[in-house]
N, C-alpha and C positions, 0 to 999 in steps of 0.2 A: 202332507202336513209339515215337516220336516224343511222343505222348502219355505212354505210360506212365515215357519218361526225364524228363520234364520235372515227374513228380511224387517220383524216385525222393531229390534233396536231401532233401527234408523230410520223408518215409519214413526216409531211412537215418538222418537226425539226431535222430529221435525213436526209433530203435530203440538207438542209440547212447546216448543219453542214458538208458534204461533199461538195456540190458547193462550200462557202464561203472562207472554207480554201483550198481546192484545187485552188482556181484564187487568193486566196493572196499568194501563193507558187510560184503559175506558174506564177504571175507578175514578183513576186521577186527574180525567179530564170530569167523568159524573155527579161526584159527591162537591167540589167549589162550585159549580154549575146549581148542583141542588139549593146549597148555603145561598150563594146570591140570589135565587130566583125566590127564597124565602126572605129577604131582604127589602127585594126590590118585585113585589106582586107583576106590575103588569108585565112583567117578563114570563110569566107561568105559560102563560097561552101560546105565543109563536115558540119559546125555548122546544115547549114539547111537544105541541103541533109541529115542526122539523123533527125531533126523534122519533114521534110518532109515525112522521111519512118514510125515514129512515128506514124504520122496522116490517113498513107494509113491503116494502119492495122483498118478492125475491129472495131467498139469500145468495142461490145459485145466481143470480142477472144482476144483485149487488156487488160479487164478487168479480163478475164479468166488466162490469162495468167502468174498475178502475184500471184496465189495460186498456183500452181506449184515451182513458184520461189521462192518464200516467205517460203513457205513449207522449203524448199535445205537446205536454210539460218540459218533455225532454228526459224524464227518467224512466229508468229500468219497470218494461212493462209485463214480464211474469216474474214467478216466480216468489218469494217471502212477502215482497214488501207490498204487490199488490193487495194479497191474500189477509195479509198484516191489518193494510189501512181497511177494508171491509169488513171485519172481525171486530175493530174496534169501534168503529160505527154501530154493527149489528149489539158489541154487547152494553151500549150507553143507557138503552130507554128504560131498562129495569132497575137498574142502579139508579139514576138520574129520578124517575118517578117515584122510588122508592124514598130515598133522601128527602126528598119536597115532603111525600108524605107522613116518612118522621117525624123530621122539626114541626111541620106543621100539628102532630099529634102531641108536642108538650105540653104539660099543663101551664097555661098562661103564668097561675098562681104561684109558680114556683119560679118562673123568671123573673116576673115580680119578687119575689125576696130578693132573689138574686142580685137584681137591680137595685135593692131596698138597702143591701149589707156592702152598697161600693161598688159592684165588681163593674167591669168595664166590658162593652159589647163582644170584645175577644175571648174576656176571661169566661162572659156565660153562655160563650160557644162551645169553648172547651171543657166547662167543668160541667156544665147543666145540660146544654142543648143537644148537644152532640153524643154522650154519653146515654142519654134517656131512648136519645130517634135512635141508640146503635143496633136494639134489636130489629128494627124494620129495615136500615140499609143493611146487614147482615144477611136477611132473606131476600134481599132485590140482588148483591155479590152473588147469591147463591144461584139463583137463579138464569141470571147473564151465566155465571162458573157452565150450570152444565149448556145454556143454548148455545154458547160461541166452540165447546166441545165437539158439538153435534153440526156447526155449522160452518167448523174447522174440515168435518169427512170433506165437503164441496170444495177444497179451496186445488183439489187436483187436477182440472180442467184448466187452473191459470196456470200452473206448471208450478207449484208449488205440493211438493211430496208432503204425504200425511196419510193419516192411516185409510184416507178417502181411495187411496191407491190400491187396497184389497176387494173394497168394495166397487170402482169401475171397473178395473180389468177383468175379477172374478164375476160380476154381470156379464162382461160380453163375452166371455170365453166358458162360461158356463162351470164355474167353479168354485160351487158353493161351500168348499174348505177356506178358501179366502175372503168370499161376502162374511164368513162365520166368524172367523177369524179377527176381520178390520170390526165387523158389528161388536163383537166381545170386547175386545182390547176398547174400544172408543167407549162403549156402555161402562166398563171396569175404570176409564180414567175420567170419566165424568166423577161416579160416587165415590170412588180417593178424592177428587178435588174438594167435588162438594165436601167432603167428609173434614178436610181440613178449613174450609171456610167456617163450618158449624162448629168444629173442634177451636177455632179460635175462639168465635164468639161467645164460648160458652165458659171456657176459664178467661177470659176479659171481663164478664157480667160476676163471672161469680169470686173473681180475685187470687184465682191463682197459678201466681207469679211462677211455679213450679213445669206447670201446665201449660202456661204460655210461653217462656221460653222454649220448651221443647216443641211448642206448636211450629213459632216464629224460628229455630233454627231448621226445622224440617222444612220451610216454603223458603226460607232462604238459600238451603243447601238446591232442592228445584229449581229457583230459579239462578244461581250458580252454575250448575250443572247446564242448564239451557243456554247461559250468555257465551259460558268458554265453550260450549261446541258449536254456537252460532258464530260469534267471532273467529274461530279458528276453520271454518266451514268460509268464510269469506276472505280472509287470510291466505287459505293453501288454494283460493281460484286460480286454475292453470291456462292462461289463454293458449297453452298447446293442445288441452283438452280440445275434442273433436263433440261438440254436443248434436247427438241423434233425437228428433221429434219423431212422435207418435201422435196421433188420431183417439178417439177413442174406440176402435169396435179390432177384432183379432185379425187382422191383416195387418193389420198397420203394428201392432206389436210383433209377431213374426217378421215381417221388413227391416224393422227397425232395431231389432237383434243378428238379423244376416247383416245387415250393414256395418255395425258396430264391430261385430266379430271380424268380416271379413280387414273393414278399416283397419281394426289393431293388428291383425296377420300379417298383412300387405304393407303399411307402413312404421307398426313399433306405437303408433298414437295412441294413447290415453284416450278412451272414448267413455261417455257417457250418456245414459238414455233419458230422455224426458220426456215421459209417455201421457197418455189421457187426456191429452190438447184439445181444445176446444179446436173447430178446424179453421176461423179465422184467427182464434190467437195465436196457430203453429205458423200462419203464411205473415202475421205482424210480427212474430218472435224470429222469424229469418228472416226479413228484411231490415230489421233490426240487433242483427248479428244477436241476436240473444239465445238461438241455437241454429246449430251451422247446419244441418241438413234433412233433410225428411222426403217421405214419397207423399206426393199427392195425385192428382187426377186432372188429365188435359180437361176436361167436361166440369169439372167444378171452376176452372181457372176461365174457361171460356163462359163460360153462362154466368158465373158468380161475379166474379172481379172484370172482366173483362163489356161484362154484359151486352155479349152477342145474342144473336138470334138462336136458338137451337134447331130447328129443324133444318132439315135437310142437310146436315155438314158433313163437307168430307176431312175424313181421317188425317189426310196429311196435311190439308190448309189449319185443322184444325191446330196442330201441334206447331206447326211454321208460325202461324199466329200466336200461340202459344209462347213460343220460344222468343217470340219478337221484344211482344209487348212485356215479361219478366225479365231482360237485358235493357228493354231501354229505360223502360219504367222505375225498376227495381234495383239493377244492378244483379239480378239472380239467374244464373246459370242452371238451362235444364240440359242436365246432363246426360241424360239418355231416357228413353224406355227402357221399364224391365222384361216388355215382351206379353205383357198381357193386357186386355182390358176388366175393368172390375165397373160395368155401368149399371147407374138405375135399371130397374127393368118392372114392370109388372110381372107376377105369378100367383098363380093359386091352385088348390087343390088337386092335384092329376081326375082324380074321381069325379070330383065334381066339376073342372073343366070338361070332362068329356059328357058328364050329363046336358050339359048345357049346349053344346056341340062347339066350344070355344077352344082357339088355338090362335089366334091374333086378338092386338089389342082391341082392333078394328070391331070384335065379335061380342065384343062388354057390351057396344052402344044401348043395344036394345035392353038384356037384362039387370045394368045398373042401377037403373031406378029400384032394384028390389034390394039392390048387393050392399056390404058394408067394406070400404076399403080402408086399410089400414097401414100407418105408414112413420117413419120415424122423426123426430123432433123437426127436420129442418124441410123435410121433403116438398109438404104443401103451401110452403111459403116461397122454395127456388123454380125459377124459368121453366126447369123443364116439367112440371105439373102444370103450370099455366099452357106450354104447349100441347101437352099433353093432352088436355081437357080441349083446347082447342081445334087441334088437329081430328079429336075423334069424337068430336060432340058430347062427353062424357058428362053422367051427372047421375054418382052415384047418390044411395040414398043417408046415406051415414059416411063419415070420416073420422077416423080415430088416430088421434097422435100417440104415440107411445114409442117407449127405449126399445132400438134394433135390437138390441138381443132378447125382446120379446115378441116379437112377429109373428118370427117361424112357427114358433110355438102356437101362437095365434090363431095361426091361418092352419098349421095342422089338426089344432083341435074342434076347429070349425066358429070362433071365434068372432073373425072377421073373415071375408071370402076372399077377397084380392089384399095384397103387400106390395110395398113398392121394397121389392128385393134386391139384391147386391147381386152381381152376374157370377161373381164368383164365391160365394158362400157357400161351403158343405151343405149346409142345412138344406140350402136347395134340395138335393136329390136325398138328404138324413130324412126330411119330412113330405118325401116324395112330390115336390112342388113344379108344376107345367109354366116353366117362363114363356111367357105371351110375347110371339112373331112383334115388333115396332114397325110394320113394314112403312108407314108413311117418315120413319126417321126423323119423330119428334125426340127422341132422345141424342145428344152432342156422342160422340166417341170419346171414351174414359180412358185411355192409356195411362197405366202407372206408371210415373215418371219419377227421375230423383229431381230437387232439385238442392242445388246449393246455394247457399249466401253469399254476399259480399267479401266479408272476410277470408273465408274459404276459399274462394276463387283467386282471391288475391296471395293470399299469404301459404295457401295450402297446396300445388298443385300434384302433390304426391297422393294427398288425400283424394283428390278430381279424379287421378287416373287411377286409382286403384275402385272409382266408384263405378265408372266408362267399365271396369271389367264384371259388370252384376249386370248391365244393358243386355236383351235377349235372353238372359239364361233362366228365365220363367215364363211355361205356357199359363192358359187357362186352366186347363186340366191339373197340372201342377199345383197352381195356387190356391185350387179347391179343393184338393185334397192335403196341403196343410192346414188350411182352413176349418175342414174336417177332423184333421186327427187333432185338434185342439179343443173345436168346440162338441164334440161328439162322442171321440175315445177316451179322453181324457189327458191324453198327453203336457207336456211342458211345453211352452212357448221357446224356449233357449234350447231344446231338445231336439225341436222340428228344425229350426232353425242350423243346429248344428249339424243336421244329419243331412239339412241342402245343401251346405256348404260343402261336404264331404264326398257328396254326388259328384259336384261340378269342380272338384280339385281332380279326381280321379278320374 
C-alpha cells in the first residue's frame, strides 16, 4: 500500500491536468456552440448529430485514435496532448446539448419584456437568457465533470500517465491494492469536482458573493496548481532522458524496469518509464523518437508490420528479416535478443487436456466444435489465428475476447476450455495449464528483442552498448518465473527486477 501512495501525487496531477483543461475547453468550445445553434435553428441537427457520433465512439478507440492522426499532422503522437484533444471532444455533447436545451427552455414571455425595455440581443443573453438556462448547463458541466474523469483512467495506453496507471498495471499483475487505489482516488476526484461545479452553481443562483468567491478562488488555485506543473513538466524535458516503453501485460513491465536500471548504472542516464502502451502506439512512439527503447517480439514484427506468412518460419530468417526490414524501414535498431521466446501458444486445462486425450494442437480438430476458446483483445484478429485455424481446420464453438490478465483465470476455473496463452506466463504452471505441441508451426518464433530508436542509435551509443549487455542473459524458465513471482506471490515489479539485475552483476 505504501508503494502504491507514494506514486499516487504524480498520477492524480497528471490526471488533473487533463480533466481540468479538457472541461475548460469543452465548455468553452460547448456553451458558444450551444448560443449560436439557438440562434441559428437549422444548425441543431448536423452540430449534434457530429457530437452525438463523437460520443458513440469508444472512448478507449477515441483516444487511440488521435495517435494515428496526430502522427499524419506531424505532432507529438503520445502522451498529454493526444489524450488532451480526445477528452475534450468526449466532454462536449453534455455540455453543448445541455446549453441548447437551456435557452431553448426560457420563457418566451420574458424575452419578450426584455426586448420590450430596449435591451439589445447581447444584453438579453447576458441578463435573461443565460442566467435562467444556467441551471440546465450547470447539470450538463456536471456531468461532462465526472464522464471525462472516468474516461481520463483510459488515456494510459496512449502514454499519457493518470491515475489509469493503477488500474492497467494492477489488472495484469494481479494487484488489486492498485486497481483499488486508482478506482478510489478517480471515484473521490470526480465528486470534489462535481461538488465544486454544484458548489458554484448554487451561490451564483442564490447570490452569494461570499460563497462564490471562495468557490471561484478554489477552481482557480486547481487549475493553477495544474498549469505550473504542466508548464514546468514541459520546461525541464531532458532530451538526455533515456525514455523506456512498456506493453501492457507483466513482462513488459519487469523489462522495462531491468533496462531502465541497468541503462542508469551503466551509463549515469536519466531514464524514464512509459508503461501501459498500446503495442502499435509503443512501435509508432519509437519510430517517432517519442520514446527511445522497448522490448517487443520477432513474431509480432513479422506477422503484424511486416505482414509475412506465419507458418513454417525459421527462427533465424525470422529475426534477420526482422532486423532488416526495422533499419531500413524505420531507422530502428534491434539490438539484441534477450535470450528467450514469449510466443502465442494455445493451452488448457492439464485435467481436462488429458481427458480428452489432447497434447497437440493438431488433437482440438475434432472436439472444437464443443469447446469454448478464449483469447485476448488482439489475438483473433492477428495472422497467426488465421493460420492457426487454417493449418488445423479448427472451428471452435464459442470465442471470447477478453483482458489477458483474465484468461488464466478463465480457463482455470473452467470458464473457457482453450486460451491463447503467453509461452512464458507463470500462470501457466500457477493454474496448472498443458501448452499444446504447434507441431505444423503455424505460430512465427517470438524472441524478446530490444529495440532502439533513431535518436538512440544515433546520439546514444553508450546507451546501445550498455543495452547489447542484457542480450542472452534471460532464459524461459527465468522469465517465468519473474513473471510468476509478480503475478502470483505478490511481489514488486522494481523488486524482481532488481534482484535480476544483481544475479547477473555477480
Amino acid at each position: 500500500m505504501i508503494e502504491q501512495l507514494e506514486l499516487l501525487p504524480g498520477y492524480l496531477t497528471a490526471h488533473l491536468q487533463l480533466t481540468l483543461f479538457a472541461l475548460l475547453i469543452g465548455t468553452l468550445v460547448s456553451v458558444p456552440a450551444g448560443v449560436l445553434i439557438t440562434r441559428h435553428r437549422w444548425l441543431e441537427q448536423p452540430v449534434l448529430g457530429v457530437a452525438s457520433v463523437i460520443q458513440t465512439i469508444p472512448s478507449l478507440a477515441l483516444l487511440a485514435l488521435m495517435v494515428p492522426a496526430l502522427a499524419a499532422l506531424g505532432f507529438r503522437s503520445i502522451g498529454f496532448f493526444p489524450a488532451f484533444i480526445g477528452l475534450v471532444l468526449y466532454s462536449v455533447l453534455p455540455i453543448l446539448r445541455n446549453t441548447v436545451a437551456g435557452l431553448n427552455g426560457v420563457d418566451e414571455a420574458l424575452v419578450e419584456a426584455a426586448r420590450g425595455v430596449g435591451m439589445t440581443p447581447g444584453q438579453r443573453l447576458r441578463r435573461v437568457e443565460l442566467p435562467l438556462a444556467m441551471p440546465v448547463i450547470l447539470a450538463g458541466i456536471r456531468t461532462s465533470t465526472v464522464w471525462t474523469v472516468g474516461v481520463a483512467t483510459l488515456s494510459t495506453p496512449v502514454g499519457a500517465p493518470s491515475l489509469g496507471n493503477y488500474i492497467f498495471s494492477g489488472l495484469q499483475t494481479r494487484n488489486l491494492v492498485a486497481v483499488l487505489v486508482g478506482c478510489i482516488a478517480a471515484a473521490a476526484l470526480a465528486l470534489v469536482l462535481d461538488g465544486l461545479v454544484w458548489a458554484l452553481g448554487a451561490a451564483v443562483l442564490r447570490r452569494r458573493q461570499g460563497w462564490t468567491r471562495a468557490v471561484l478562488a478554489t477552481i482557480a488555485l486547481l487549475y493553477l496548481f495544474t498549469g505550473a506543473t504542466l508548464v514546468a513538466e514541459l520546461r525541464t524535458s531532458n532530451t538526455d532522458q533515456v525514455v523506456v516503453g512498456a506493453k501492457t501485460f507483466t513482462e513488459q513491465y519487469i523489462l522495462s524496469e531491468i533496462m531502465s536500471a541497468h541503462i542508469g548504472t551503466v551509463t549515469g542516464a536519466p531514464t524514464r518509464i512509459l508503461s501501459s502502451l498500446g503495442s502499435t502506439v509503443a512501435f509508432d512512439a519509437l519510430r517517432a523518437d517519442e520514446i527511445d527503447v522497448y522490448v517487443d517480439y520477432s513474431g509480432t514484427v513479422w506477422a503484424t508490420l511486416m505482414q509475412r506468412h506465419t507458418t513454417a518460419t525459421n527462427r533465424a530468417e525470422v529475426l534477420a528479416g526482422v532486423r532488416k526490414f526495422l533499419h531500413d524501414e524505420h531507422g530502428i535498431e534491434l539490438v539484441g535478443s534477450l535470450g528467450f521466446e514469449n510466443a502465442y501458444a494455445l493451452a488448457m486445462p492439464r485435467a481436462q487436456a488429458k481427458a480428452l486425450g489432447v497434447t497437440r494442437i493438431s488433437d482440438l480438430t475434432a472436439p472444437a466444435a464443443t469447446l469454448t476458446i478464449g483469447g485476448d483483445y488482439e489475438f483473433f484478429g492477428r495472422p497467426e489465428w488465421k493460420a492457426i485455424e487454417s493449418a488445423y481446420q479448427l472451428q471452435f464453438d464459442e470465442q471470447r475476447m477478453m483482458d489477458s490478465s483474465l484468461m488464466y483465470q478463465a480457463a482455470g476455473s473452467g470458464q473457457v476450455d482453450v486460451i491463447s496463452a503467453f509461452s512464458t506466463d507463470g500462470r501457466i504452471s500457477a493454474y496448472d495449464l498443458l501448452v499444446l505441441d504447434d507441431e505444423l508451426g503455424a505460430i512465427p518464433p517470438y524472441d524478446a528483442i530490444i529495440l532502439a530508436g533513431p535518436r538512440l542509435v544515433r546520439e546514444r551509443p553508450d546507451v546501445i552498448a550498455a543495452l547489447r549487455q542484457l542480450t542472452g542473459t534471460i532464459d524461459a524458465d527465468h522469465m517465468r518465473q519473474m513473471n510468476r513471482a509478480v503475478d502470483q506471490d505478490g511481489a514488486g515489479v522494481t523488486s524482481v527486477a532488481e534482484q535480476f539485475l544483481r544475479e547477473i552483476r555477480d
